[in-house]
C-alpha positions as CSV (number, residue, x, y, z in Angstrom):
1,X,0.0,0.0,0.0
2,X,2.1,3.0,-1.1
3,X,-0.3,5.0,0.3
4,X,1.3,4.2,4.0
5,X,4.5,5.1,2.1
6,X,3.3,8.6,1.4
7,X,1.9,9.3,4.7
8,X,5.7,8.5,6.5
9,X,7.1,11.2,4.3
10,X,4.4,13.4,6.0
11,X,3.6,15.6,3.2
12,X,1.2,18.5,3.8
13,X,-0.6,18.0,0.6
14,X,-1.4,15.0,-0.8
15,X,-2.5,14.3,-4.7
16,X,-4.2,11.5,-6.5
17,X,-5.2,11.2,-10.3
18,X,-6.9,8.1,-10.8
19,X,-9.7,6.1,-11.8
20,X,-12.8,6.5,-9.0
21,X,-13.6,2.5,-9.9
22,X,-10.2,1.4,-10.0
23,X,-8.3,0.2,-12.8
24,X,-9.4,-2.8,-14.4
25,X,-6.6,-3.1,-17.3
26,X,-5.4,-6.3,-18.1
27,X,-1.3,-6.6,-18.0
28,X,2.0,-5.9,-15.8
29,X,0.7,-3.6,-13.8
30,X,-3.0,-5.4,-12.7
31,X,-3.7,-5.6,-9.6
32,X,-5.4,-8.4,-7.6
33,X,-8.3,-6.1,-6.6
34,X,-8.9,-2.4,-8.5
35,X,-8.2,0.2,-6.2
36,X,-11.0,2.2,-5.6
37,X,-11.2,6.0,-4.9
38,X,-12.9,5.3,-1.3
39,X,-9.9,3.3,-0.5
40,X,-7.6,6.6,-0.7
41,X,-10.5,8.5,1.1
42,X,-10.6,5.7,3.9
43,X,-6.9,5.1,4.1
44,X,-6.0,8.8,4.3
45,X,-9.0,10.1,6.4
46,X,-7.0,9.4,10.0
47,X,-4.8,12.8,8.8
48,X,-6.1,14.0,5.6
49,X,-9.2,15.5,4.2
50,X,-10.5,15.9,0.7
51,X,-10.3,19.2,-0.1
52,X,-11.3,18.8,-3.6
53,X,-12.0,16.2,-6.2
54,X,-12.6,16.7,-9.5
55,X,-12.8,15.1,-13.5
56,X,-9.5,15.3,-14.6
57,X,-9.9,16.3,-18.4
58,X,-7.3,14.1,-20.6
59,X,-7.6,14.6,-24.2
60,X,-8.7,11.5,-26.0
61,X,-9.2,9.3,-23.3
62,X,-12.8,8.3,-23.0
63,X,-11.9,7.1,-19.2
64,X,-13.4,9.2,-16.1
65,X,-10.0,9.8,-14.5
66,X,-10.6,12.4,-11.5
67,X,-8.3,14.0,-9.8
68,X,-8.2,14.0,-5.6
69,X,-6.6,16.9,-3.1
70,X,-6.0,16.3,0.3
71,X,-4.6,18.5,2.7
72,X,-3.1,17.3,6.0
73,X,-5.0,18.5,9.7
């Protein structure tokens, strides 16, 4: 969970742009479950809020990517 990784560096901001359902891609870099957007929210939420999440606008790509901000208590 790199997520654990992030939060040991202590940053004050924190920012995430990914795919609210998870990723479901097929390849090298599947993962055994698709990581869902509440698992950042849930896994953050001891020191972090969302300030802000958003559509993330990528040209050409028909995928919902959104883009999450969270800024540390």
């Amino acid at each position: 969970n790199y997520l654990k990784i992030v939060e040991k560096m202590n940053p004050e901001w924190i920012y995430i742009n990914a795919l609210p359902n998870g990723n479901t891609t097929k390849g090298s870099r599947e993962t055994q479950k698709p990581v869902k957007d509440k698992y950042y929210i849930e896994t953050l939420s001891d020191k972090y809020d969302l300030v802000q999440r958003y559509e993330t606008d990528y040209f050409l790509t028909y995928a919902p990517y959104f883009s999450y901000i969270f800024k540390k208590r």
